[in-house]
C-alpha angles and dihedrals in degrees: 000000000000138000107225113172121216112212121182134117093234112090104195091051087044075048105056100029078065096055085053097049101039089054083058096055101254123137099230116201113194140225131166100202137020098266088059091039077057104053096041096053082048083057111041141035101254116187098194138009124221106184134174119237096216110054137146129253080000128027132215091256095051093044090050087058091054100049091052092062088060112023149025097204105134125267124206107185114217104220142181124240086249097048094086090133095041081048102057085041088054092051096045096056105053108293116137102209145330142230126201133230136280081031127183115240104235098048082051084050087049098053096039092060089043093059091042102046087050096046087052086046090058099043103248085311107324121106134210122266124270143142128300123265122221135182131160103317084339122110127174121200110195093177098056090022099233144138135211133182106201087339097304111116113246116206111227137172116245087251091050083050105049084045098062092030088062091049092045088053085056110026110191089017115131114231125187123223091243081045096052089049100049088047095049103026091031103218138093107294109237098202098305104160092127101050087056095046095053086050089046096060092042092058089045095060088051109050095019117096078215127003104203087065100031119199104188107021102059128187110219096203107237087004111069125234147330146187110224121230104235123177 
């Protein structure tokens, strides 16, 4: 089964999420700030990370940081409902997703298989072959599993990637945010909007000339998102 490790200064929320997760069949390992998330995470195979924003000595963002020079294990933040701001950092610097608390377990269940599904799909990380992707300057390698805007090598996330490479495998297609995140996180989106729109404008600094006036990552008002196919 698979190593998920619970980090949040609060005990009787590390506590509980345990209980959740053991009755599930998964081995939790435990931390209560980000220095021990990290050395854990340096000692043991940990399939998925659950970590609290607001921490002592480390918090949940800087851990976050940390984690993403050295691994690609998904990271669900667990997030209060005043933490908007702590939530979009968190995203833009290499969580996966976040649940808010007070958060229903199975939702949280359900989150958690989803990540981690997706994570063994992918082989740890690492997807299958295919063709490449282009589009305008883009190109998308998926068997080296690199980007390039205009042959210079653009650094993305694995849910930035799977996002566009969702759009460049149907250029002009419409896709909805609950339909963007069934496709890349496959689950069932509860109401995730945010969390794809975070993703999506992300992904836009980094392969938009400018990403006030987008070329290529195009917002369809009341619709959702689309790559345009440029020639």
């Amino acid at each position: 089964m698979y190593n998920i490790l619970v980090c949040d200064d609060e005990k009787d929320i590390v506590s509980a999420v345990r209980i959740y997760l053991s009755s599930e069949g998964y081995t939790v390992y435990e931390a209560y700030n980000g220095m021990e998330a990290l050395e854990v995470i340096r000692k043991e195979e940990i399939h998925l990370v659950l970590m609290d924003i607001m921490m002592p000595q480390m918090d949940g963002i800087e851990a976050m940081v940390k984690i993403r020079e050295q691994s690609n294990v998904p990271v669900i933040l667990l997030t209060a409902k005043s933490e908007d701001m702590d939530k979009v950092l968190g995203l833009t610097v290499g969580a996966d997703d976040y649940v808010t608390k007070p958060f229903n377990p199975v939702e949280l269940q359900a989150r958690v298989k989803s990540q981690l599904r997706r994570y063994m799909q992918l082989g740890g990380g690492k997807l299958q072959t295919q063709d490449k992707l282009c589009i305008g300057g883009i190109e998308l390698d998926d068997k080296s599993k690199e980007v390039t805007l205009d042959g210079e090598p653009v650094a993305l996330t694995r849910t930035e990637y799977d996002i566009l490479k969702l759009l460049m495998e149907h250029p002009g297609q419409v896709f909805s945010p609950n339909e963007i995140y069934t496709e890349v996180w496959k689950d069932i989106s509860y109401g995730t909007e945010n969390t794809v729109a975070v993703h999506i404008r992300h992904l836009r600094e980094k392969i938009e000339y400018d990403p006030a006036q987008p070329r290529f990552l195009k917002v369809v008002w009341g619709r959702g998102y689309k790559i345009e196919d440029i020639k």
